[in-house]
C-alpha positions as CSV (number, residue, x, y, z in Angstrom):
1,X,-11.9,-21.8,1.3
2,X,-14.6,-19.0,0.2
3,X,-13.5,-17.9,-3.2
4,X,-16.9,-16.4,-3.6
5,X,-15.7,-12.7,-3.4
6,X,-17.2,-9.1,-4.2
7,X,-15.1,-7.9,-7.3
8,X,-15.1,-4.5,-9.4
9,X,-18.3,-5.7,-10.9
10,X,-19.8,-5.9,-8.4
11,X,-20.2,-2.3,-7.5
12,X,-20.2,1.2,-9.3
13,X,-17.7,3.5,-7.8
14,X,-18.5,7.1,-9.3
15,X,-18.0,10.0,-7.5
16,X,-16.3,7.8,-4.7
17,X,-12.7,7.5,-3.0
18,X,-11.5,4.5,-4.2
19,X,-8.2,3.1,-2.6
20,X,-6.9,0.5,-4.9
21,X,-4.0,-2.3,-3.6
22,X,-1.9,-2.9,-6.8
23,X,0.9,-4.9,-6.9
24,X,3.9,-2.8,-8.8
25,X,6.5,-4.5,-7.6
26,X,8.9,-4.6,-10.6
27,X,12.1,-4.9,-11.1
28,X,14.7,-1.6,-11.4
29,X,17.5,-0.4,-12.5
30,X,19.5,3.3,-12.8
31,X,15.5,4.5,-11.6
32,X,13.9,2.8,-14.9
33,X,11.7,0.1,-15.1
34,X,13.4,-3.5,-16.6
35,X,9.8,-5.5,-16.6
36,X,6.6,-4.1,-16.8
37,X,4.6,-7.1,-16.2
38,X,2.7,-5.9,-13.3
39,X,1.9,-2.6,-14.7
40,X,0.1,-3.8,-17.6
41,X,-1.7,-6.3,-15.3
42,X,-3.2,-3.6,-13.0
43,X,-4.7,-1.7,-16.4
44,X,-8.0,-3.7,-16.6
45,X,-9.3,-2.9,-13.1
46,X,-8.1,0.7,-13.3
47,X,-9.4,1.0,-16.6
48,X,-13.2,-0.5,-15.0
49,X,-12.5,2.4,-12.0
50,X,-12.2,5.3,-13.9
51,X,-15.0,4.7,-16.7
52,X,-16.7,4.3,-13.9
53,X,-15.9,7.9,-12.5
54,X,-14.2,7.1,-9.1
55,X,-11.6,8.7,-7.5
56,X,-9.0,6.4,-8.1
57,X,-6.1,6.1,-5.4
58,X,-3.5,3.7,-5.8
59,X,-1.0,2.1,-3.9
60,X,1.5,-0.5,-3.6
61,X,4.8,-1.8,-2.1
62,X,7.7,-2.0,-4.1
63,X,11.1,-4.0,-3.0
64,X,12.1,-4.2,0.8
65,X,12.9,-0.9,2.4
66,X,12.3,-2.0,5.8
67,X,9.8,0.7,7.1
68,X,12.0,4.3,6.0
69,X,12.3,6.6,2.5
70,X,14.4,5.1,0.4
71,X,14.4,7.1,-2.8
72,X,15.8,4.3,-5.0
73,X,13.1,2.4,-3.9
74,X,10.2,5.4,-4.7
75,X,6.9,4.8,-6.8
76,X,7.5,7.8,-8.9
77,X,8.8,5.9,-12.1
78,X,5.5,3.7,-11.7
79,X,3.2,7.0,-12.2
80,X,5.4,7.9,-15.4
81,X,5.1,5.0,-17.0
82,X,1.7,4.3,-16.0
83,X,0.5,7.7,-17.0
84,X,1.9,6.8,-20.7
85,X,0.3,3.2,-20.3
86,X,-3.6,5.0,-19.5
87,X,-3.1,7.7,-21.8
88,X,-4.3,9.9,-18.4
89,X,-1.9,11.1,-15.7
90,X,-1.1,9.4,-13.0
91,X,-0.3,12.2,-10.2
92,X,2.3,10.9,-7.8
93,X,1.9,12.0,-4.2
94,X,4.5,11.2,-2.4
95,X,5.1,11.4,1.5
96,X,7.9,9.8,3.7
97,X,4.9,8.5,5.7
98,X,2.9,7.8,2.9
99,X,-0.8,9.4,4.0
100,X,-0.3,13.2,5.4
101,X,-2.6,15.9,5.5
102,X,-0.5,17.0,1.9
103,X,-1.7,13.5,0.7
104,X,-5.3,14.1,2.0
105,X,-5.6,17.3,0.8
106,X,-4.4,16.0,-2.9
107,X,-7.6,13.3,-2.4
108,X,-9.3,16.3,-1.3
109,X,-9.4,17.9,-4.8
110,X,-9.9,14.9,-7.1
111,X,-12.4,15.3,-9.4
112,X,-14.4,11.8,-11.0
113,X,-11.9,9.9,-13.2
114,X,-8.4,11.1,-11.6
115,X,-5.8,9.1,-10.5
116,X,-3.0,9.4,-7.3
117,X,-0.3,7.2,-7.0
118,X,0.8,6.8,-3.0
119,X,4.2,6.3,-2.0
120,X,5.8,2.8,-1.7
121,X,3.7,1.3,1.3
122,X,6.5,-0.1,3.5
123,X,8.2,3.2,4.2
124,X,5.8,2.5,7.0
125,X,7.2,-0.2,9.7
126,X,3.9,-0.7,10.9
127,X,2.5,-2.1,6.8
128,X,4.6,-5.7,7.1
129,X,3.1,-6.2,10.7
130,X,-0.5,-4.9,9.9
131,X,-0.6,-2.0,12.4
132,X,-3.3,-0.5,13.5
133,X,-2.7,2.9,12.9
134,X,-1.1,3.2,9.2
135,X,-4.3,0.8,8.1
136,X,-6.6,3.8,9.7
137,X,-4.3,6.0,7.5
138,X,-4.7,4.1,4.2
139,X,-8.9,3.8,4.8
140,X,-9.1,7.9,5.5
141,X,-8.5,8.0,2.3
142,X,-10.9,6.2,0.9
143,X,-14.8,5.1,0.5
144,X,-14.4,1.9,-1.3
145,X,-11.2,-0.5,-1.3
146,X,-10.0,-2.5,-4.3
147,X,-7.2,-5.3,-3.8
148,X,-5.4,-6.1,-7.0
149,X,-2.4,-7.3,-5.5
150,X,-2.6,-11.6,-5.6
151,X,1.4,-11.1,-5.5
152,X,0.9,-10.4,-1.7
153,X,-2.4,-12.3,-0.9
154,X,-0.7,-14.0,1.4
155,X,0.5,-11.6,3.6
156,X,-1.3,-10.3,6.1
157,X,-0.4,-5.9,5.7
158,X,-2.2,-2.8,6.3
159,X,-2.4,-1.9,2.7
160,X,-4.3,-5.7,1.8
161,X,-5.6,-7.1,5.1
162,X,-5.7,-3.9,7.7
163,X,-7.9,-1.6,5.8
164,X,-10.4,-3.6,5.2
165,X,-11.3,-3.3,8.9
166,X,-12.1,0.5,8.4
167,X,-13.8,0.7,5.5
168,X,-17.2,-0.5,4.7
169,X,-16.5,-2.2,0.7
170,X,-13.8,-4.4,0.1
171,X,-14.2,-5.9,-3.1
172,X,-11.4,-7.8,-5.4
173,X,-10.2,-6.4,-8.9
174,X,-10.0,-8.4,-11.9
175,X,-6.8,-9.5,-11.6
176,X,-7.0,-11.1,-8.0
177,X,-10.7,-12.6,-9.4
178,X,-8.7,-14.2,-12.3
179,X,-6.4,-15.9,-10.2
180,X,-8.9,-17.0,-7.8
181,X,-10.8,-18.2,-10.6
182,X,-8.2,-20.4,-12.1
183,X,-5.8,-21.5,-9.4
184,X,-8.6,-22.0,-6.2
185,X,-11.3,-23.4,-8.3
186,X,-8.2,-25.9,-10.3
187,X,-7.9,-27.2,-6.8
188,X,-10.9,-27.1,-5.0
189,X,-13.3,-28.2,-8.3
190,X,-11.1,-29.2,-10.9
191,X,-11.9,-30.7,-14.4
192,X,-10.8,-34.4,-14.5
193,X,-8.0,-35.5,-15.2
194,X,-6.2,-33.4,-13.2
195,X,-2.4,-33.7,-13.4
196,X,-0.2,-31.6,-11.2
197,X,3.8,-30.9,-12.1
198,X,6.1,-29.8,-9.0
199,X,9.5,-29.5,-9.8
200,X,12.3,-26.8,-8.1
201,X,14.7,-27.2,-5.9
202,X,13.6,-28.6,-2.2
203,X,11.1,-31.1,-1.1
204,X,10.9,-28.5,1.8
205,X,9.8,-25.7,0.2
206,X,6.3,-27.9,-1.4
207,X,6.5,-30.2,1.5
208,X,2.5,-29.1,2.1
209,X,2.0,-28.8,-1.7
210,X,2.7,-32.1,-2.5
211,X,0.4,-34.0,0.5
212,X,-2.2,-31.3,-0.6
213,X,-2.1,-32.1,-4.4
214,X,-2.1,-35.4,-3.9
215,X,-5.3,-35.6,-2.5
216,X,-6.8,-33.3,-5.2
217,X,-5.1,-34.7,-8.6
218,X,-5.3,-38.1,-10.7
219,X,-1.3,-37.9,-11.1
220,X,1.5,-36.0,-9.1
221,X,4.6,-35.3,-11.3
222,X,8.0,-34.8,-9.8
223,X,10.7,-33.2,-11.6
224,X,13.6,-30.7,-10.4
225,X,16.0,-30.8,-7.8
226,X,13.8,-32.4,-5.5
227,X,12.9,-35.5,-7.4
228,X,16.2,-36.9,-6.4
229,X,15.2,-37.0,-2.5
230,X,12.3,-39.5,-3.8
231,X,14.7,-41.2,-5.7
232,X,17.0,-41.8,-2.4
233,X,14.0,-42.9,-0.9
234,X,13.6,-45.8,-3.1
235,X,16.9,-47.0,-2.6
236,X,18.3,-45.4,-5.6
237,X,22.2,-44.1,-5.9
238,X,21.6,-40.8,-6.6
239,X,25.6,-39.1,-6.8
240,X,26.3,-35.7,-6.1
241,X,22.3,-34.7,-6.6
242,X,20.9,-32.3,-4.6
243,X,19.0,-34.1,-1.8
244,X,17.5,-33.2,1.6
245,X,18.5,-36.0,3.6
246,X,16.4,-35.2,6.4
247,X,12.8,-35.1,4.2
248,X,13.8,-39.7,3.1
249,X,11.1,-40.4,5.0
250,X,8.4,-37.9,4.2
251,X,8.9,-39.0,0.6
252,X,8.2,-42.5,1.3
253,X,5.4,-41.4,3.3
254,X,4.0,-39.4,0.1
255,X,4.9,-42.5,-2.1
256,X,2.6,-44.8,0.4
257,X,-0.3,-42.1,0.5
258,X,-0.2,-42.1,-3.6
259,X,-1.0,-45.7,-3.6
260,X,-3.3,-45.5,-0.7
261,X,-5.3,-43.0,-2.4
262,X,-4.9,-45.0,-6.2
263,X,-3.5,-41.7,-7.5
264,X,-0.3,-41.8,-10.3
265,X,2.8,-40.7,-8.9
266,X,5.6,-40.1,-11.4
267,X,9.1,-40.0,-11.3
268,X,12.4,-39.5,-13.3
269,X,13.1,-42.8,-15.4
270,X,16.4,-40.9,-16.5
271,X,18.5,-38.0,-15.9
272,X,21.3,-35.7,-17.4
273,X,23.9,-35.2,-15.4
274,X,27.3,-33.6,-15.4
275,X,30.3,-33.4,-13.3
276,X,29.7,-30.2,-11.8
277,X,27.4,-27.1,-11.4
278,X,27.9,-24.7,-14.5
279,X,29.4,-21.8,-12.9
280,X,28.2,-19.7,-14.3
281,X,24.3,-20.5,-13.9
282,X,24.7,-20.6,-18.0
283,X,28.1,-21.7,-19.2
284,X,28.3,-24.4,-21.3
285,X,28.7,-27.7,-19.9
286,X,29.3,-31.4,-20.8
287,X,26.4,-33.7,-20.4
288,X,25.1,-37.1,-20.4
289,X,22.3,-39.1,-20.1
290,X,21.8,-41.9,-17.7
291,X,18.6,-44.3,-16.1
292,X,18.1,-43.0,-13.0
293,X,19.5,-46.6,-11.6
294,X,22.9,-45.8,-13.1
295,X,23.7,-42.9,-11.9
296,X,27.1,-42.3,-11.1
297,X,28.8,-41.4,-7.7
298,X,31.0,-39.1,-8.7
299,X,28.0,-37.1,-10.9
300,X,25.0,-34.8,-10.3
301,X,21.7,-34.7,-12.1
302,X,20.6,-31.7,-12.9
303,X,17.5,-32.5,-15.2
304,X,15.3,-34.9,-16.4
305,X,16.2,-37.1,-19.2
306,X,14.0,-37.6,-23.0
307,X,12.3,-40.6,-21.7
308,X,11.2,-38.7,-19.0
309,X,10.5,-35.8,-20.6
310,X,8.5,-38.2,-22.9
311,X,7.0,-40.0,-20.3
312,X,5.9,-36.8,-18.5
313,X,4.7,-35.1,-22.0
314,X,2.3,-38.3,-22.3
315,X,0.6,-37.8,-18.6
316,X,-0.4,-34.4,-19.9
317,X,-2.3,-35.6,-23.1
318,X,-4.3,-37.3,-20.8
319,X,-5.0,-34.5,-18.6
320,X,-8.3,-31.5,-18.6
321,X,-6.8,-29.5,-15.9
322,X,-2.8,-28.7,-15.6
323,X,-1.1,-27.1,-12.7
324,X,3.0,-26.6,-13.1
325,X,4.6,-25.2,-10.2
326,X,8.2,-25.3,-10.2
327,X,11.1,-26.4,-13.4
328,X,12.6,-29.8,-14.0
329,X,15.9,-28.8,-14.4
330,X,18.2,-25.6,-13.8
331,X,16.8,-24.4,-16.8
332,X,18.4,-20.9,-17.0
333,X,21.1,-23.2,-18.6
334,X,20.1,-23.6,-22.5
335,X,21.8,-27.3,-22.4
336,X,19.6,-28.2,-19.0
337,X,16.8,-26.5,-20.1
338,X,15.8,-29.3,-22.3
339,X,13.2,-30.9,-20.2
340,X,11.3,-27.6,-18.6
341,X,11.3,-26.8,-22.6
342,X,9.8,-30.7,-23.2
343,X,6.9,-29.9,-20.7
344,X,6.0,-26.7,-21.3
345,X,5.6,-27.6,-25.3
346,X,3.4,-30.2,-23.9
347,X,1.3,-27.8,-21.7
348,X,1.6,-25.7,-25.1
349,X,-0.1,-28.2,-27.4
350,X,-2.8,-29.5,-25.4
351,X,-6.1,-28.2,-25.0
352,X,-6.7,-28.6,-21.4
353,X,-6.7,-25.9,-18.6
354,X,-3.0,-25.2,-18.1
355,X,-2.4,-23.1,-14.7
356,X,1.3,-22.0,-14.1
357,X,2.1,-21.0,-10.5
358,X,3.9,-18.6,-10.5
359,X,7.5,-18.1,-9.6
360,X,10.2,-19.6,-11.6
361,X,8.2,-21.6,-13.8
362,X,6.4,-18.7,-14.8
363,X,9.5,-17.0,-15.6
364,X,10.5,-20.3,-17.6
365,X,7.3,-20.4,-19.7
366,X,7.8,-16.5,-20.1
367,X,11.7,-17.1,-21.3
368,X,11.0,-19.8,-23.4
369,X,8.0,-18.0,-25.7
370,X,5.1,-20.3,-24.4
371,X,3.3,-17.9,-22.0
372,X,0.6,-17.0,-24.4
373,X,-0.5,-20.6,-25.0
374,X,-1.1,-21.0,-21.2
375,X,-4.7,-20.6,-19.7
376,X,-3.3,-18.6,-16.5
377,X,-0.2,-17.6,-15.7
378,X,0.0,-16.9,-11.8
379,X,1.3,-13.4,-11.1
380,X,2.2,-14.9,-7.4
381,X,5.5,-17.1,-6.3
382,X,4.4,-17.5,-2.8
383,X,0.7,-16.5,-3.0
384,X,0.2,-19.4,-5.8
385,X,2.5,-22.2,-3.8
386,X,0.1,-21.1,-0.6
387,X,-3.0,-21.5,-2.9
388,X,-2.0,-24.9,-3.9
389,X,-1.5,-25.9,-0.5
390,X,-5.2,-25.3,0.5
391,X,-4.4,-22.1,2.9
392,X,-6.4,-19.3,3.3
393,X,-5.2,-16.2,2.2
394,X,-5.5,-13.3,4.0
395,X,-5.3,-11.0,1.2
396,X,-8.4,-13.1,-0.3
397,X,-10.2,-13.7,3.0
398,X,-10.6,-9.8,3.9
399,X,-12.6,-8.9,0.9
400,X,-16.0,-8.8,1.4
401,X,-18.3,-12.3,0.2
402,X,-21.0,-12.2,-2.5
């Protein structure tokens, strides 16, 4: 995987068109934004752009309109509240095709240090299947092109992958560098001992992760939904737990290829389980705590239990370099939360590289006040799994290499 990439420092872009991919896909509601996240992430490699007297045109996707307008789906509340978060305005320029000759005249007139906001990229049909003729669009505009956006690395679009065919410097910013940095080098060159956490839902959705992992790390931890399918395929009563009866085998096949390969491959020792799903996600529920070889038919776990939590805690002492992908329980439920709370204290309190990809354990170490005792916190749910499977990302591949 070449993760030896141009980035912003790299080059100096004054008195030139620079297009930069963001990704300011947040979350909102009544027109405001609920979680500005990826807004303050972008500032850095904005901040590098306009000291360093480019023209600075930005762009991004934002929620799923399916290639039309959709005004509750406009950029324009991202150029307010980025205008407050520079200190400079951020002029929005928006067009129900995104580039126009309006747009290209507004590029036209930028003097060194302004910023444009473009409209949400995928009004466009042709940005999801990387068209020829909106990525011709997007590099008109520009001299030099900047992606920022790791949240969509691993999607091949106009505005991340496309563009970069028609303009001569494609370069990462710091953002995309940082995750590069910590979540490609963690699995391509890691610091021993590595110990990786996968929890969730589905064996199916880290089906590659695991195999991949596995060959990388000194100890694979399984937690969440899907350690239950493991413990079917040792033989184990497992109750009402979540299980994909059609991925037995595949399990026993990873539990043979973690002794083949001498590598430490935990499981549960004990659960906590309940009757039934909380419904809702957060109401309070009776629990109790079992060995995972008691658990009853009639019952469903639904997180891991203290020894495990203990058990799991104790890997991670050992450990240099942590990825955690993925919770061990339904943890948006304070009494199930117990042992994604157990295991990120642990990443918490030790000093090794601790890498969380992404997604929903990201949110949990967010939630739960830990974020700012983690090394890197992906900004990417599927970008990060891909990563950690050893793919090539497109968004990553198309910049240009040192």
């Amino acid at each position: 995987m070449g993760l030896n990439k141009k980035s912003v420092d790299d080059i100096n872009v004054k008195g030139l068109r620079t297009l930069v991919r963001c990704d300011f896909n947040v979350p909102l509601k009544d027109g405001k934004i609920t979680d500005e996240n990826r807004l303050v992430a972008a500032l850095p490699t904005i901040k590098k752009l306009v000291a360093d007297g480019g023209k600075i045109i930005l762009c991004s996707h934002l929620g799923k309109p399916k290639g039309e307008p959709k005004p509750e789906l406009s950029l324009a509340p991202v150029a307010v509240r980025l205008s407050e978060l520079l200190g400079q305005e951020v002029k929005f320029v928006p067009s129900p095709v995104v580039v126009d000759d309006k747009v290209r005249a507004a590029v036209a007139e930028m003097k060194d240090g302004d910023i444009i906001l473009l409209e949400n990229t995928r009004y466009r049909a042709e940005e999801t299947k990387n068209g020829e003729a909106f990525s011709k669009d997007l590099a008109s505009l520009a001299d030099v092109f900047v992606n920022d956006a790791f949240g969509t690395a691993h999607r091949a679009h106009c505005s991340n992958v496309g563009v970069t065919q028609f303009v001569d410097t494609a370069v990462v910013g710091y953002l995309m560098q940082k995750e590069i940095n910590f979540l490609g080098n963690a699995v391509e060159n890691p610091v021993r001992p590595f110990v990786a956490i996968l929890g969730g839902a589905k064996v199916a959705d880290k089906l590659n992760v695991i195999s991949n992992l596995l060959e990388k790390c000194d100890t694979l931890i399984i937690g969440g939904g899907m350690a239950y399918t493991f413990l079917k395929a040792q033989g184990k009563e497992i109750g009402k737990s979540l299980v994909d009866d059609s991925k037995i085998d595949y399990c026993k096949e990873m539990m043979e290829k973690a002794e083949k390969l001498g590598k430490k491959l935990l499981l549960p020792v004990d659960t906590t389980i309940a009757a039934d799903f909380p419904n809702p996600i957060d109401a309070e529920i009776e629990v109790s705590c079992v060995s995972v070889d008691e658990i009853p038919a009639d019952m469903e776990g639904m997180d891991i239990g203290p020894k495990t939590a203990e058990l799991y805690a104790d890997a991670v002492k050992t450990a240099k370099t942590v990825v955690w992908n993925g919770p061990m329980g339904v943890f948006e439920n304070p009494i199930l939360a117990k042992g994604t709370i157990a295991v990120a204290k642990a990443l918490a309190e030790t000093d090794a590289t601790t890498i969380i990809g992404g997604g929903d354990s990201a949110a949990a170490v967010n939630q739960l006040g830990f974020g700012d005792k983690m090394s890197h916190i992906s900004t990417g749910g599927g970008a990060s799994l891909e990563f950690l499977e050893g793919k090539e990302l497109p968004g990553v591949a198309a910049a240009n290499d040192k």
